[in-house]
Structure formats: C-alpha cells, structure tokens
C-alpha positions in Angstrom: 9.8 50.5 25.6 10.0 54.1 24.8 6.8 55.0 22.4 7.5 58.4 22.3 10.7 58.0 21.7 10.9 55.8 19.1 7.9 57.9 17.2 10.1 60.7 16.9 13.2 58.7 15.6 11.1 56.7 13.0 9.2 60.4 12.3 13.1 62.1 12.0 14.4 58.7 9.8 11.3 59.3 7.8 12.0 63.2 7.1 9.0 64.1 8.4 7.9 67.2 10.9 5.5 66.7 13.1 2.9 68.7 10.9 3.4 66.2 8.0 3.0 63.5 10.4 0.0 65.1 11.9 -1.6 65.5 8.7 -1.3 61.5 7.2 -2.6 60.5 10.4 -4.8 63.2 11.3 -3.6 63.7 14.8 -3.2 66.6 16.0 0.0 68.3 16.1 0.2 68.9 19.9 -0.9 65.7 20.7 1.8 63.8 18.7 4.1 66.1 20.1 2.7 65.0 23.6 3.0 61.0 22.5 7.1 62.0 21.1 7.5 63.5 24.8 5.8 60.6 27.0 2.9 63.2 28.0 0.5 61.1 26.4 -0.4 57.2 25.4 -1.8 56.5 22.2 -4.8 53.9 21.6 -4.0 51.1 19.9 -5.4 51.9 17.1 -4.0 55.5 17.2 -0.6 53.8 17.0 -1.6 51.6 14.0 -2.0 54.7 12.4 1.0 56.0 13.2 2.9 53.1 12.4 1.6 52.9 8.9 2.6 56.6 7.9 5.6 55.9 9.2 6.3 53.3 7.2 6.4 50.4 9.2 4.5 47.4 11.0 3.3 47.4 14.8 5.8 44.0 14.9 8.5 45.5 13.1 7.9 48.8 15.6 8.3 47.3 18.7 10.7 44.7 17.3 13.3 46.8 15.5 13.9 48.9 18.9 16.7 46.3 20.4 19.5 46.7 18.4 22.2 44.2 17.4 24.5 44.2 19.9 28.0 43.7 17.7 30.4 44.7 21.1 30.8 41.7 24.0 32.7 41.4 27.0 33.6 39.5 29.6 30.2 39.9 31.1 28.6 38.7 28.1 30.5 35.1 28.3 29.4 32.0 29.6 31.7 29.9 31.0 31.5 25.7 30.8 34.0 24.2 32.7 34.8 20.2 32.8 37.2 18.1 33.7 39.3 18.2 31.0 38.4 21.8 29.0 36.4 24.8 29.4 34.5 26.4 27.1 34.0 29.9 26.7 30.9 30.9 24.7 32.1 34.4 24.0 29.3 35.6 21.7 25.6 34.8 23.8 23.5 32.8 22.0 25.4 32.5 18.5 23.7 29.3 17.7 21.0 31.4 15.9 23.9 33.4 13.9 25.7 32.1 11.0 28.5 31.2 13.0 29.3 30.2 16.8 32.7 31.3 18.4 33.7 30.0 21.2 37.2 29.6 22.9 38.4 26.3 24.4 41.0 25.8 27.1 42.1 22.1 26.7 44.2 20.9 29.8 47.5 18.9 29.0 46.8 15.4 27.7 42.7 15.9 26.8 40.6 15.8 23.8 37.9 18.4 22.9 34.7 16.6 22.0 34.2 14.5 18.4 33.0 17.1 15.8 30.6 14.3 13.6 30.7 15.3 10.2 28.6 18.3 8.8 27.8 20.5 6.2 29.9 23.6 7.1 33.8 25.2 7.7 35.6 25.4 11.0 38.4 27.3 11.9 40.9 27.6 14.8 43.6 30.1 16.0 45.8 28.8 18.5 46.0 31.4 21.3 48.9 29.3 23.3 50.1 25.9 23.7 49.9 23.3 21.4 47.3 21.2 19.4 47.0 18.1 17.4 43.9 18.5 15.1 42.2 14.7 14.5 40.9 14.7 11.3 39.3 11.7 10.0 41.1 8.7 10.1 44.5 10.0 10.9 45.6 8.7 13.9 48.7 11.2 14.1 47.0 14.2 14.1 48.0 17.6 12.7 50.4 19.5 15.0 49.2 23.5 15.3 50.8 25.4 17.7 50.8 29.0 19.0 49.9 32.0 16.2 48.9 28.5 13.9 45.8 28.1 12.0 43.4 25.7 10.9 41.0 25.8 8.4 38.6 23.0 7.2 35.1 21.3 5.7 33.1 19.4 8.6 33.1 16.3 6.0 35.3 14.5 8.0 34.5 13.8 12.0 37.6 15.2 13.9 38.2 17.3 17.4 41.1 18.5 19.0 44.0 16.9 21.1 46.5 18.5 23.9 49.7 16.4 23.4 51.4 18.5 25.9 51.4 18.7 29.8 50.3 22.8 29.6 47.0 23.6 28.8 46.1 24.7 25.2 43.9 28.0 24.4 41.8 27.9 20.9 39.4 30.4 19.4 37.2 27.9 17.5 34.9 28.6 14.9 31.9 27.3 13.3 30.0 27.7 10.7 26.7 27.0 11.3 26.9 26.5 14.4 27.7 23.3 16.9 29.2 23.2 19.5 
C-alpha cells in the first residue's frame, strides 16, 4: 500500500493543507510532507494520529484503499465446464453481492441444475437458442427463446431445459445469490 499516497488524498478529500494537518497532529510540516512523498515511514502510533485528524479509522485506512471494481472482462471470468453446460461466472466472487450473474451455455437436449425453492427473484435473458423454463410442477415447461425474458420468485423449485439440438446461451440472474 501507498501510505504517502493515500495521506495526501484523505488530507486533499478532507480540505486540508499540510499546515492544518501538521498542526491537529503536531507533526511537523516537512516531515508530513516527507510521509505524502514516501521519503519517510511513520510509527504506528504517528499514523493513529494521522488517521484520526483525518477523519478516519486505521481499518477503514487501509481498507478503503481497494476500490470497487464495477468494470469486468473476460479475464475476470471463470469458466465451469460439464458435460452438459458451462457456466460462466462473469462477475468474481458475486456470492457476497446482492446478486450473482452468471451466463449458462446449455448444450441441445440438457437441463441446468434444480433451483430448490428460495427467498429471492431470478431473471434470464436468452442470448440465443431456445429455453423451456421448469417451474414447479409444470411438466411442459415455458418456452423463451432468443431476445425473451424471464422473470420470477424462487418460491417454486424450477431450472432450465434445452429442447433443441443447438446449444442455448442465458444470462441468469439471482438474487441473493446461488448458483
């Protein structure tokens, strides 16, 4: 982590020069100008100080440097691939958000995994191919296809059938999370 660094950006967020700083914490002014520029460490407890007229925690100081990544790509993904379907995760550990994306590839004539009932929504967008959404006791299924939607509660155990010989692309959504 940058500790000079991310003194001067809380110092700057805060509106404060480095004279004000120096003065709550009484630091000098050259040597917090040495910590902002890496020329210097502080102590421990020299840092506590700082954190507190800054505002701010020693957790929430070293913890609010990572920020939330809201961009993913391709790198990002991981990939589970089975017989029937593969899974892409496309948003890295999304079980601890509100919600889990993924997209599913279901080959032609295979079932995604049984959904059991839960408190929550889901909701698919069928990229291409075709879908039969199992929901509850109807044995028919749904039929979605291509640029199709489907929204529901988890109240009912269902998952998702291919009823066609191509393979079937969905962007799946949960909320909470489980898949």
């Amino acid at each position: 982590m940058d500790i000079g660094r991310r003194i001067r950006q809380l110092r700057i967020k805060n509106g404060l020069t480095l004279e004000e700083l120096a003065s709550r914490t009484e630091l000098t002014k050259g040597f917090l100008s040495q910590l902002e520029r890496n020329l210097a460490s502080p102590s421990i407890q020299t840092l506590e100080d700082i954190t507190e007229a800054l505002g701010t925690t020693m957790s929430r100081f070293f913890a609010d440097e990572e920020e939330d990544k809201v961009v993913f790509t391709a790198e990002d993904e991981f990939t589970d691939e089975r017989t029937e379907q593969t899974i892409h995760w496309v948003v890295p550990n999304a079980q601890k958000n509100a919600m889990e994306p993924i997209v599913l590839e279901l080959r032609g004539g295979a079932d995604s995994k049984v959904i059991e009932p839960h408190e929550g929504e889901e909701f698919g967008y069928v990229l291409s191919g075709r879908i039969s959404l199992m929901l509850g006791s109807n044995r028919k299924g749904l039929p979605v296809k291509r640029g199709e939607v489907f929204y529901l509660n988890g109240d009912q155990a269902h998952y998702l059938h291919n009823p066609g010989e191509r393979p079937a692309v969905v962007l799946w959504i949960s909320t909470p999370p489980i898949f």
